[in-house]
C-alpha positions as CSV (number, residue, x, y, z in Angstrom):
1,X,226.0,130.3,159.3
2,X,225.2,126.9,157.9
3,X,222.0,125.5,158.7
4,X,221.1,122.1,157.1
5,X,217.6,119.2,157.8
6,X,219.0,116.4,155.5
7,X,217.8,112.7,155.5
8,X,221.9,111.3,154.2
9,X,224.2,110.8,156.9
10,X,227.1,113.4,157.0
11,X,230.7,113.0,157.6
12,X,231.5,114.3,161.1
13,X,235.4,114.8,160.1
14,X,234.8,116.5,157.0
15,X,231.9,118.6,158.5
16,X,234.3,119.5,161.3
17,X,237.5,120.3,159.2
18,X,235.1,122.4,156.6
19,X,233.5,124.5,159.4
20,X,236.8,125.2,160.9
21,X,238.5,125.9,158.1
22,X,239.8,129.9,157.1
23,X,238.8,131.1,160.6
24,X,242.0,133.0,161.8
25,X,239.8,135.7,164.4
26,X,238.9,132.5,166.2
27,X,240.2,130.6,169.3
28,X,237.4,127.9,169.7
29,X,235.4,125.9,167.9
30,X,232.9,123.7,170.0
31,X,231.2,120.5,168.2
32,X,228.4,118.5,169.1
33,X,227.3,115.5,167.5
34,X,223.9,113.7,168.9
35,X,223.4,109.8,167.9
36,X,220.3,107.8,168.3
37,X,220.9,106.0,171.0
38,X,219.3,101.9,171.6
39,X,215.9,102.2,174.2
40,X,215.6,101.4,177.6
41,X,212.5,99.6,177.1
42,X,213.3,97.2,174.1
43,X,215.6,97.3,171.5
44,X,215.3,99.8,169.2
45,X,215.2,98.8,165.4
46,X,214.9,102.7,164.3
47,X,213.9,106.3,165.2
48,X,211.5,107.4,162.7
49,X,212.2,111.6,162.7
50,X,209.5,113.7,160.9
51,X,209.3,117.2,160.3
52,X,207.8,120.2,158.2
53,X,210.2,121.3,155.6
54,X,210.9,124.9,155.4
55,X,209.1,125.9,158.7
56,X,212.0,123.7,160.4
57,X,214.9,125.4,158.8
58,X,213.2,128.6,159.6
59,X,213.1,127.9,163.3
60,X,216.6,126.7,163.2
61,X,217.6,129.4,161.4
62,X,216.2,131.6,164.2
63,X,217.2,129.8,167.2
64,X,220.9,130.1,165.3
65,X,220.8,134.1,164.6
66,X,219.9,134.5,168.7
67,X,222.6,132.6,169.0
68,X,224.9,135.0,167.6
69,X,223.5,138.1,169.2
70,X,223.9,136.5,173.0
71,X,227.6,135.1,172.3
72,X,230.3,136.7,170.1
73,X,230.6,134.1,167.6
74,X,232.3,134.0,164.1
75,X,230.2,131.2,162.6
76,X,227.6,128.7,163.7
77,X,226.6,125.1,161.8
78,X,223.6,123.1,162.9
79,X,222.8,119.4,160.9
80,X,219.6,117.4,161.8
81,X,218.8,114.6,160.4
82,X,215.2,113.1,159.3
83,X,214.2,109.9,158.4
84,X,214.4,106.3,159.6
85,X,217.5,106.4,161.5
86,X,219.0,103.4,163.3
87,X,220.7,103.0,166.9
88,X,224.6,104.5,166.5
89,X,223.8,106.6,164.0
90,X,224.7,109.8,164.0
91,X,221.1,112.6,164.3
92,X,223.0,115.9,164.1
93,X,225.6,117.8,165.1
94,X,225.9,121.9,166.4
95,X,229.4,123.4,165.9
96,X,230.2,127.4,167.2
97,X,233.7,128.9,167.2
98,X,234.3,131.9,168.7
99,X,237.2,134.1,169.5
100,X,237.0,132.8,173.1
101,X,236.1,129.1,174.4
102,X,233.3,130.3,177.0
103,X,231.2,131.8,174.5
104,X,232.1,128.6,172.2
105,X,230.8,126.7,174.8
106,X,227.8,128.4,175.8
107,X,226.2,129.1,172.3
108,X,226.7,125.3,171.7
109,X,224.8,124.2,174.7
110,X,222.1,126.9,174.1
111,X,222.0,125.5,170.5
112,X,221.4,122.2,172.1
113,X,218.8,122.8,174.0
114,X,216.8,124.1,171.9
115,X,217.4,121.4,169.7
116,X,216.2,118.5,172.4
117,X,213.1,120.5,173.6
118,X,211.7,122.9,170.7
119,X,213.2,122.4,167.5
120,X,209.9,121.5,165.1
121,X,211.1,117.5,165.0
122,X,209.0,114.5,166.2
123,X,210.4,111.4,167.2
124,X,209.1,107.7,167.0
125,X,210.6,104.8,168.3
126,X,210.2,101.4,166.7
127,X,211.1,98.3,168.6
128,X,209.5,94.9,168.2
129,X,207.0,95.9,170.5
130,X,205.4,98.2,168.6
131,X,206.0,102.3,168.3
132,X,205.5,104.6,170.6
133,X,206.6,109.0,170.0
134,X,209.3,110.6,172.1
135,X,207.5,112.5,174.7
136,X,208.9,115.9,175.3
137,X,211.0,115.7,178.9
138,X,210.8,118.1,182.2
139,X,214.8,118.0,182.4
140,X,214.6,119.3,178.6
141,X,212.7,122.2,179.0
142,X,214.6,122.8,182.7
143,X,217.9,123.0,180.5
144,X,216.0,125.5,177.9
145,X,214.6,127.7,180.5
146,X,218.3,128.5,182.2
147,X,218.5,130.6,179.2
C-alpha cells in the first residue's frame, strides 16, 4: 500500500507501470485518475486544495486498510494532490489490483468515494469573479453511503 498527499504533479504512466509491476497473484488492476475540471459558473483560473498534513495521510491511510479487509486485494495506491492546481491537471489518482476484476473494481470506487465526500481536503475555486469553496454534494455522500 502506497499512500501519497504531494503538491508536484505525478506521471500517470510511470505511476501506473510502477504499481503494476512484480504482481503475478493478480488479474486486475483498476486505475483512477481525477483532473480538475474548468467551472460551470466562470472560468476557472485554479483550484486552490488545502489540507492538514499528517492527519490527511492518516485518514487515507485508513479509508485504504478498510479497503483491503472488504475486497481481496494484493495492493492499493492513492495520490492527491494539494496546492494551486489549474483546469486539466491531473488531482489524484486510486489504483487496486486484485486477483479478480470485481473486487478491483469495487475497492476502487469505494476508494473514490471517500475521496469526493470525506477525505480531510478543502477545495476553492478561483475565477475572475472572485473565490468561492467547493461545497460538499448530496450525490457525494449518496455514493459513500451505498457502502
Amino acid at each position: 500500500m502506497r499512500i501519497l498527499v504531494q503538491e508536484a504533479p505525478f506521471d500517470l504512466g510511470a505511476e501506473s507501470a510502477r504499481f503494476a509491476a512484480g504482481h503475478t497473484d493478480i488479474g486486475a488492476v483498476v486505475t483512477f485518475t481525477g483532473v480538475v475540471r474548468d467551472s460551470d459558473e466562470a472560468p476557472l483560473q485554479v483550484m486552490e486544495i488545502e489540507h492538514y498534513p499528517g492527519m490527511t495521510e492518516r485518514s487515507l491511510t485508513e479509508i485504504a486498510q478498510e479497503a483491503q479487509t472488504r475486497w481481496s486485494l494484493g495492493d492499493v495506491l492513492v495520490i492527491h494532490r494539494y496546492g494551486a492546481l489549474k483546469p486539466g491537471e491531473m488531482i489524484m489518482m486510486v489504483a487496486t489490483a486484485a486477483r479478480h476484476r470485481k473486487d478491483a473494481f469495487e475497492a476502487a470506487e469505494f476508494l473514490m468515494d471517500y475521496l469526493k465526500s470525506r477525505a480531510p481536503f478543502w477545495k476553492c475555486e478561483v475565477t475572475a469573479a472572485g473565490t468561492d469553496w467547493v461545497p460538499a454534494k448530496e450525490e457525494d455522500e449518496d455514493a459513500l453511503n451505498r457502502w
